[in-house]
N, C-alpha and C positions, 0 to 999 in steps of 0.2 A: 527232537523227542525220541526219533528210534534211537541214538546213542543213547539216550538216557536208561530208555528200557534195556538194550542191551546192555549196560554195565550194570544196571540189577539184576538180572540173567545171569553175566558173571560173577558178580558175588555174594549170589547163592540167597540173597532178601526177593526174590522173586522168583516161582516156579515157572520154568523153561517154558511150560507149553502156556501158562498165561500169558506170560511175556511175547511170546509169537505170534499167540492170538491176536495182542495190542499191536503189536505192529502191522501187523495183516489188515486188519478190521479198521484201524484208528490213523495210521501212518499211509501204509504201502498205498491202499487205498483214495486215501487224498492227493497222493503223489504219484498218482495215474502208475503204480506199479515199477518202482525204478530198478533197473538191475542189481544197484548195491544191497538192496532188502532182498534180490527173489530167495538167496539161501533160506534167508528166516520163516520167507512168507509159504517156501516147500516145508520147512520144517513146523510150524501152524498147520499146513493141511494134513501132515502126515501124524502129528499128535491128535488132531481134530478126527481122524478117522481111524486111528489104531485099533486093530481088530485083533488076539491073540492068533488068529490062524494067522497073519503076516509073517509069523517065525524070528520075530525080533521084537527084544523086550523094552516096553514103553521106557525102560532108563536108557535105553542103548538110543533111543529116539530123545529121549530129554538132554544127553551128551553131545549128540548132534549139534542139537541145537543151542548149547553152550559153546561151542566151536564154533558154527555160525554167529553168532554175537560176537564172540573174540576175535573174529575176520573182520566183522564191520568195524568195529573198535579201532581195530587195527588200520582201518584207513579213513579216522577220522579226519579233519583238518589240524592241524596243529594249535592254533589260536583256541579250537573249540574243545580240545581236551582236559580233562578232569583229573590226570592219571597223578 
C-alpha cells in the first residue's frame, strides 16, 4: 500500500501531504514504523505542523516529500513494481 501511495505522490494524482499523511497514519503505523517509510512519515509530520515562521515554504516541504516517495519507489522489490 505505501508503494502505491507513493507512486501517486509521484505523479502528481495525490497531494504530497495527503499522501504522507496515509502512509503515517494507515501504513507506517500498522507496520510498527519501519525504517523504509521514516522519510515519509518526517515528511507527514513536518506538512502536519507547517508553521510559516519555520522559514520554508510548504512547496519546498511538499517536494521533499515527492523525493521521499521516489526513494521508496526506488527500492521497491522488483516483482512488485508497476513502472
Amino acid at each position: 500500500m505505501a508503494y502505491w501511495i507513493a507512486g501517486q505522490i509521484v505523479d502528481g494524482s495525490l497531494d504530497p501531504a495527503t499522501g504522507t499523511h496515509l502512509i503515517w497514519a494507515d501504513v507506517a503505523y500498522d507496520l510498527n514504523y519501519p525504517e523504509d517509510l521514516q522519510p515519509l512519515v518526517s515528511c507527514a509530520l513536518n506538512l502536519d505542523g507547517w508553521d510559516e515562521s519555520w522559514g520554508v515554504s510548504v512547496e519546498a516541504l511538499k517536494e521533499e516529500a515527492i523525493q521521499a516517495a521516489e526513494q521508496l519507489l526506488s527500492k521497491q522489490p522488483p516483482g512488485e513494481r508497476r513502472d
